[in-house]
Steps between C-alpha positions, in 0.01 A plus 500: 500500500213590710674848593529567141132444379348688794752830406420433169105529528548792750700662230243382220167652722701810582626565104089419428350778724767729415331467171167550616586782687625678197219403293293629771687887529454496084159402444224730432298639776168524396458835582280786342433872545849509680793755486801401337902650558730395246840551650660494854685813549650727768125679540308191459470441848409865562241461206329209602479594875339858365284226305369312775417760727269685229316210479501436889275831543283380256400223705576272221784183458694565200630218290920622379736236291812656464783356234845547595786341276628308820385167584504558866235716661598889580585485885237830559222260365547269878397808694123386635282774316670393157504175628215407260621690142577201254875475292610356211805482298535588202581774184387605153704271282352230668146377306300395818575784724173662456333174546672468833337836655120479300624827322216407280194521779743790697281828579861740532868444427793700620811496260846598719769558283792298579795718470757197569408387080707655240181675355242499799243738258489311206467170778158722611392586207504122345358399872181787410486290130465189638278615778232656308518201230429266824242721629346806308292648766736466788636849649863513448750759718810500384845632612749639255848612568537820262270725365582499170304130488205548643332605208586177299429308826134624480435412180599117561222590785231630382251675627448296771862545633677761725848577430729714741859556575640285741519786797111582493378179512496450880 
């Protein structure tokens, strides 16, 4: 009997701070004036290295959240120098995903189309819609796939968005 209680409060406390840590990797960060990428993609690593070293000749520490659709961290974000960029999980048909980043208090944010969804413009395009409704003054970048849907892409934008074809926007 003794055997049995002691696994089952080691099996209790572990189930209990596996549920802490995933309230912790959802929770808001508390961040503001910070860059935002919305998607993990082939270039995101490429992107957010290209990121970080801008910043790095400015003599300044940069503040990135990136939101993948994974729940496990992007393996480029262990190496040391990106050691420090925050990620959540997350994607637009969920209500508190923009809560979990501070899209609202967010200085930039980078839209990467996803080309694994069945329609990865009209998945940026609502992503730019929701974006400015969470934040109206933020600079949004934006990837789209083909041409032809940029120009409704940038009106969901405004005038404070960029929209470019996937291939220019490294």
């Amino acid at each position: 009997f003794g055997i049995f209680l002691i696994s089952f409060l080691i099996g209790l406390g572990t189930d209990v701070v596996r549920e802490l840590m995933e309230l912790s990797r959802n929770r808001p960060l508390g961040y503001q004036d910070h860059t935002v990428v919305v998607g993990v993609t082939p270039t995101t690593e490429t992107l957010v290295r290209e990121l970080v070293a801008y910043y790095r000749r400015l003599f300044r520490l940069p503040k990135y959240v990136i939101l993948g659709r994974s729940a496990d961290r992007p393996e480029f974000l262990s190496a040391s120098e990106l050691g420090r960029i925050a990620y959540r999980s997350g994607n637009a048909e969920d209500p508190g995903f923009l809560a979990r980043i501070d899209a609202s208090t967010a200085k930039r944010m980078v839209i990467q189309a996803d080309d694994s969804l069945p329609s990865p413009d009209a998945e940026t395009t609502s992503l730019l819609l929701t974006a400015r409704q969470a934040n109206p003054d933020a600079l949004v970048v934006a990837e789209i796939l083909e041409r032809s849907n940029i120009v409704s892409a940038q009106v969901a934008g405004g005038s404070k968005a960029v929209v470019m074809p996937a291939e220019e926007l490294l």
